[in-house]
C-alpha positions in Angstrom: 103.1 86.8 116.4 104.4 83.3 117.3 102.3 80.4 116.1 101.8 79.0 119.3 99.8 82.7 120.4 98.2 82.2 117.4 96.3 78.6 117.8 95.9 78.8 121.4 94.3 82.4 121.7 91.8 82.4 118.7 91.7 78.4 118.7 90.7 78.7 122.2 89.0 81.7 122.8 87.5 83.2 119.9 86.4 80.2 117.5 84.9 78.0 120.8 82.6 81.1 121.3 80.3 80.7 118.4 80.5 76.6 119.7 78.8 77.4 122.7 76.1 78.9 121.1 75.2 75.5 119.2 75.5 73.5 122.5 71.9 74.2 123.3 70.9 72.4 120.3 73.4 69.4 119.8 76.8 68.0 121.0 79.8 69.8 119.7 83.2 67.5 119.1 86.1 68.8 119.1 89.1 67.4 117.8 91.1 70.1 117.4 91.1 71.5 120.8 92.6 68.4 122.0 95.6 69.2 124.0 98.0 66.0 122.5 96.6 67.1 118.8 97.9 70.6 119.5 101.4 69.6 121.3 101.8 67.3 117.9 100.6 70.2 115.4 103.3 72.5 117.4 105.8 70.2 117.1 105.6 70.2 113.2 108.2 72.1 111.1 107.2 75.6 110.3 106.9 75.0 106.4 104.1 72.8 106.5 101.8 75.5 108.3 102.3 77.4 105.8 100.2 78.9 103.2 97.7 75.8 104.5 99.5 73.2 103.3 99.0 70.4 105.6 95.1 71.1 105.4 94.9 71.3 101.7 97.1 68.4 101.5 94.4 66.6 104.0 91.3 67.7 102.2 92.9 66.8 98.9 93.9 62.9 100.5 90.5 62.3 102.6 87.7 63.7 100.0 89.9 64.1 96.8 86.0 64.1 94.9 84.6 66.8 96.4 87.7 69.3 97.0 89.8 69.2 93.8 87.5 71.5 91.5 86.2 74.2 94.2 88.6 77.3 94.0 90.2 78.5 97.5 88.9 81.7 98.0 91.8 83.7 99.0 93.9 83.0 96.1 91.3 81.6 93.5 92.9 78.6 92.6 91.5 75.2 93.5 93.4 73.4 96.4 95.3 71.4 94.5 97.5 74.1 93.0 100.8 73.8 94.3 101.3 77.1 96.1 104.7 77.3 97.4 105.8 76.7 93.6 106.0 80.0 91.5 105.7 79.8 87.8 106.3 83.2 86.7 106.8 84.7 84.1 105.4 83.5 79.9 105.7 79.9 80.6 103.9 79.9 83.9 101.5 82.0 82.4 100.9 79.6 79.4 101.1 76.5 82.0 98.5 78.2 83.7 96.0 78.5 80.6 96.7 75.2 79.7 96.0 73.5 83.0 93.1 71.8 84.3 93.4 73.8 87.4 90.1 76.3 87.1 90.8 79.8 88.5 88.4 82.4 89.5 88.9 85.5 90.7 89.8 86.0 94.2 87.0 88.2 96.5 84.5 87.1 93.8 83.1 83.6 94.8 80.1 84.0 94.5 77.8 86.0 92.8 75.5 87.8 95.2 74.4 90.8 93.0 73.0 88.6 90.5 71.9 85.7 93.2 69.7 88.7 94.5 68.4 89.3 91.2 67.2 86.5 90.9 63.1 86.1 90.8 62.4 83.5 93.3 65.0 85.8 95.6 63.5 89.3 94.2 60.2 88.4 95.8 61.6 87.5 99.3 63.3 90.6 99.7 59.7 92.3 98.5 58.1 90.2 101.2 60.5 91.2 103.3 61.4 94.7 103.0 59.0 95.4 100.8 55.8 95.9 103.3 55.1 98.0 106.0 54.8 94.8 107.8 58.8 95.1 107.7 60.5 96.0 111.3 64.1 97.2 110.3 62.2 100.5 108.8 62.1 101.3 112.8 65.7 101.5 112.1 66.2 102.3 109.0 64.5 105.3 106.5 62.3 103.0 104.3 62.7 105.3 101.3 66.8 104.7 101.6 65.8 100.6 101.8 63.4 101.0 98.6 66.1 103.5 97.1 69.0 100.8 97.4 66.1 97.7 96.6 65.7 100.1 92.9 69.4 100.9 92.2 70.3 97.1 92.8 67.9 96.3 90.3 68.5 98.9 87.8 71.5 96.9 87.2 74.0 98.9 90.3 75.8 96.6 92.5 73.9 97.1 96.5 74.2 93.7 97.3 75.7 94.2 100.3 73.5 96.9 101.2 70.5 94.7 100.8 72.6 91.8 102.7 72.7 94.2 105.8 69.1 95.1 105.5 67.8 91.2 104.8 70.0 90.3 107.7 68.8 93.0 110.2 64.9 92.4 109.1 65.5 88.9 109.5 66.9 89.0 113.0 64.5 91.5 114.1 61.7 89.2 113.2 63.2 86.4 115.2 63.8 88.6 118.2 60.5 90.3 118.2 58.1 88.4 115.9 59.0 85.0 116.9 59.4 83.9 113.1 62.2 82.7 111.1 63.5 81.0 114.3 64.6 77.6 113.4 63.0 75.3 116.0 65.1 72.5 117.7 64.7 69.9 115.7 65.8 72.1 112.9 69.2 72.2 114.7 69.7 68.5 115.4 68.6 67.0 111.8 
């Protein structure tokens, strides 16, 4: 797939779609979608596309603060790691160890089974799914909901079980309840 398919389809097409959405509710700026940004970005050699260099190299320049401890997700290593270097083998490993550069492990960044654990969060999802009150069981067998609710706190990892159910409650209550809508001021503060 050339690069050029690649930022004008989904640059264009797919990412401006959830844009729209927010127009209702504030002025979108676009920067990006400039045509003389993307001419000059397309006219850039293909090694500094890579592996995000040139936006890891911009995050790390314009907030150096804020971006040099959080770990990049895909890879868990924060953005300052130098990616197109390799350090393999013992002496990469032990560089690695020694460094300041924090790791985690990539696909866990954060910790949703225990975040749902949590009290303050254990009692929402009772208030949500936890009543009759709840719509998604018009969906959904409540004893499967309760079932998955139990196992998750038992200490079994359902987290993204309960996710889908939170989210579906959730957006049935704003299409048919009227609540948990935020209102328009909401959206421009």
């Amino acid at each position: 797939m050339s690069r050029f398919w690649k930022y004008h389809n989904r640059g264009r097409r797919w990412m401006r779609t959830g844009l729209r959405l927010g127009q209702a509710f504030c002025i979108e700026r676009l920067p990006f979608m400039d045509n003389d940004f993307f001419d000059f970005a397309q006219s850039l050699p293909a090694e500094l596309h890579q592996k995000s260099r040139i936006y890891r190299k911009m995050l790390l320049r314009c907030h150096p603060a804020y971006f040099s401890n959080i770990p990049w997700q895909k890879t868990g290593r924060t953005i300052g790691f130098d990616v197109t270097r390799n350090r393999g083998g013992l002496l990469g490993k032990l560089q690695r160890r020694i460094s300041n550069n924090r790791t985690v492990r990539p696909g866990s960044f954060v910790d949703y089974p225990n975040w749902l654990r949590q009290p303050v969060i254990a009692d929402r999802i009772d208030d949500l799914l936890g009543s009759d009150r709840a719509l998604c069981f018009e969906y959904v067998n409540k004893r499967y909901v309760q079932s998955n609710i139990d196992r998750h706190r038992q200490g079994e990892n359902r987290a993204k079980w309960l996710g889908a159910f939170l989210t579906l409650e959730i957006w049935l209550r704003q299409v048919f309840d009227a609540s948990w809508r935020p209102t328009v001021s909401d959206a421009t503060d």
